[in-house]
C-alpha positions in Angstrom: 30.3 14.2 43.1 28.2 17.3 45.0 26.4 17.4 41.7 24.7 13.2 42.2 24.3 14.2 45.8 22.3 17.3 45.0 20.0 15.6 42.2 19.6 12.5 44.7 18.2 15.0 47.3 16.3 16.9 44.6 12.8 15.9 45.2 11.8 17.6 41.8 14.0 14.8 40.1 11.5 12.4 41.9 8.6 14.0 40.7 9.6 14.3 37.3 10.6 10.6 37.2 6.9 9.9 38.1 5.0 11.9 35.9 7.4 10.4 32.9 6.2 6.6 34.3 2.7 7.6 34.3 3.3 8.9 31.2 4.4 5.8 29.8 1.9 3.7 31.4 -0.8 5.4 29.6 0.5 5.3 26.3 1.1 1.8 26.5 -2.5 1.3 27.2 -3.6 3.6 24.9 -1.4 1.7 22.0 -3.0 -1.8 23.1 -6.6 -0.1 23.0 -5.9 1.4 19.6 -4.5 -1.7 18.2 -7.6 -4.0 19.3 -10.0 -1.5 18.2 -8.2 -1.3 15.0 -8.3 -5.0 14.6 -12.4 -4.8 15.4 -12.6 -2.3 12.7 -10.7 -4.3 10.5 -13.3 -7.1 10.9 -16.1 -5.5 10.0 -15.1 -3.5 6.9 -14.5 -7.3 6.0 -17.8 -8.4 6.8 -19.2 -5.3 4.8 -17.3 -5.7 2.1 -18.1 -10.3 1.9 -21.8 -8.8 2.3 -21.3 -6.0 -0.6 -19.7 -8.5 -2.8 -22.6 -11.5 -2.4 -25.0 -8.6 -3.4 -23.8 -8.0 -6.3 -23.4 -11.5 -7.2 -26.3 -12.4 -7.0 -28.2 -9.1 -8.3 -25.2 -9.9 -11.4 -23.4 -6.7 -11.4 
């Protein structure tokens, strides 16, 4: 029992805590930024690719 009173009067605990939410935070935003840029990139190696391919349709390779 003295050891939960201790590490609930253990500022450092708190701190710790803290940095590990920030942590998180950020990494969830950085996974949601990473996914939507992926998705743009995505996109436009399609729109490369549709414009490679109607090239060489039409030059008949």
């Amino acid at each position: 029992m003295k050891f939960f009173k201790k590490f609930v009067r253990d500022n450092k605990a708190a701190t710790a805590i803290e940095y590990g939410l920030i942590a998180a935070l950020i990494a969830i935003a950085a996974i949601t930024v990473m996914g939507n840029v992926g998705d743009s990139v995505t996109a436009t190696f399609g729109k490369v690719d549709s414009g490679l391919q109607a090239g060489l349709d039409k030059s008949g390779g």
